[in-house]
N, C-alpha and C positions, 0 to 999 in steps of 0.2 A: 447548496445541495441540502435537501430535508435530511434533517436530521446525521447530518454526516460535517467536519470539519472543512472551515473555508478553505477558497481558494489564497487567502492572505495569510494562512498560518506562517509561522517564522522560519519554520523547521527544515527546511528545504538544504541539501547539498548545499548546493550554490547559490544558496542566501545568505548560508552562516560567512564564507570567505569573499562574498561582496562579486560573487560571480554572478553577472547576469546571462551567461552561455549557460545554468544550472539553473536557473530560476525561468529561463525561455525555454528551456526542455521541458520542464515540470508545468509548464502554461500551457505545452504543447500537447504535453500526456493527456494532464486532465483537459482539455478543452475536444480530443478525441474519444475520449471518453464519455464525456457529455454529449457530442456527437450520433452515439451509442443509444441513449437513449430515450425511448419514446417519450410524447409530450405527453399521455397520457400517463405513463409510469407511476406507481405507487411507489412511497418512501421504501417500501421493500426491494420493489424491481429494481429502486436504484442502489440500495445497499449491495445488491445480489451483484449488477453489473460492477460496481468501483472494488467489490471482492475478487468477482474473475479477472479483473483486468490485473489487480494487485499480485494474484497468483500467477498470471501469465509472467510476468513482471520478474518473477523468484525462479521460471524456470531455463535448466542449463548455467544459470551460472554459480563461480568460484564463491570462497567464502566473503571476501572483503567486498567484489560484488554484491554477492546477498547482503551485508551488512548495508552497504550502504542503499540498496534497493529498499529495504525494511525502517531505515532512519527516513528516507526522502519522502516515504505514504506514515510517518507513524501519526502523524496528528487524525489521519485517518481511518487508521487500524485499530486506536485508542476511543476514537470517538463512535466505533463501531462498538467497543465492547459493554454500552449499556444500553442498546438501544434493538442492537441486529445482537447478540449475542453468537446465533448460530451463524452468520457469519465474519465475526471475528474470530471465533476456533477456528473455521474453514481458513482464513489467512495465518491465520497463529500454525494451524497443522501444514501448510503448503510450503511456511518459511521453514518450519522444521526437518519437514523433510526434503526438499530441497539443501540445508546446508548438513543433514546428515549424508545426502548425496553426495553433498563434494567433500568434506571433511571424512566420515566413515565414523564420526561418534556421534553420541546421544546431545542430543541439545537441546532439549524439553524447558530448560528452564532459562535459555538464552534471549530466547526473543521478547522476557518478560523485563529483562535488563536493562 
């Protein structure tokens, strides 16, 4: 993915406890996602797309949920934040509010944890 973290990052759910059912989900996300996008795509288009998809990703659920939705794309989220800027807020803002949804507190500074 231009400018966006691999598909081999480490960070995965179900990489860290040797789950391959967590590692073939996440093959499964990202390869529909990729699915998504045109061949023609600029490194933005696809920044823009693996954003919405992430946000789709945060919405309706609980906190531990979210938590772990936000661990499973972070090598993505993070490698958005010096290239897309404007859309890593846009995820950084979606996880936020989303688990002030389901919590009812301020979490501004959770998702930088």
């Amino acid at each position: 993915i231009t400018g966006l973290a691999s598909a081999d990052d480490d960070d995965a759910e179900g990489e860290r406890g040797g789950n391959s059912m967590g590692a073939a989900l996440k093959d499964a996300w990202r390869q529909s996602v990729e699915d998504s996008i045109p061949s023609n795509a600029t490194p933005q288009q696809k920044a823009q797309i693996y954003a919405d998809a992430i946000c789709e990703e945060f919405e309706g659920k609980g906190e531990k949920a979210l938590q772990n939705r936000y661990n499973k794309h972070r090598s993505i989220i993070e490698s958005m934040e010096g290239r897309f800027p404007e859309m890593h807020r846009k995820v950084i803002d979606a996880y936020e509010n989303a688990m002030m949804a389901a919590t009812g507190n301020d979490v501004s500074s959770h998702a930088a944890e």
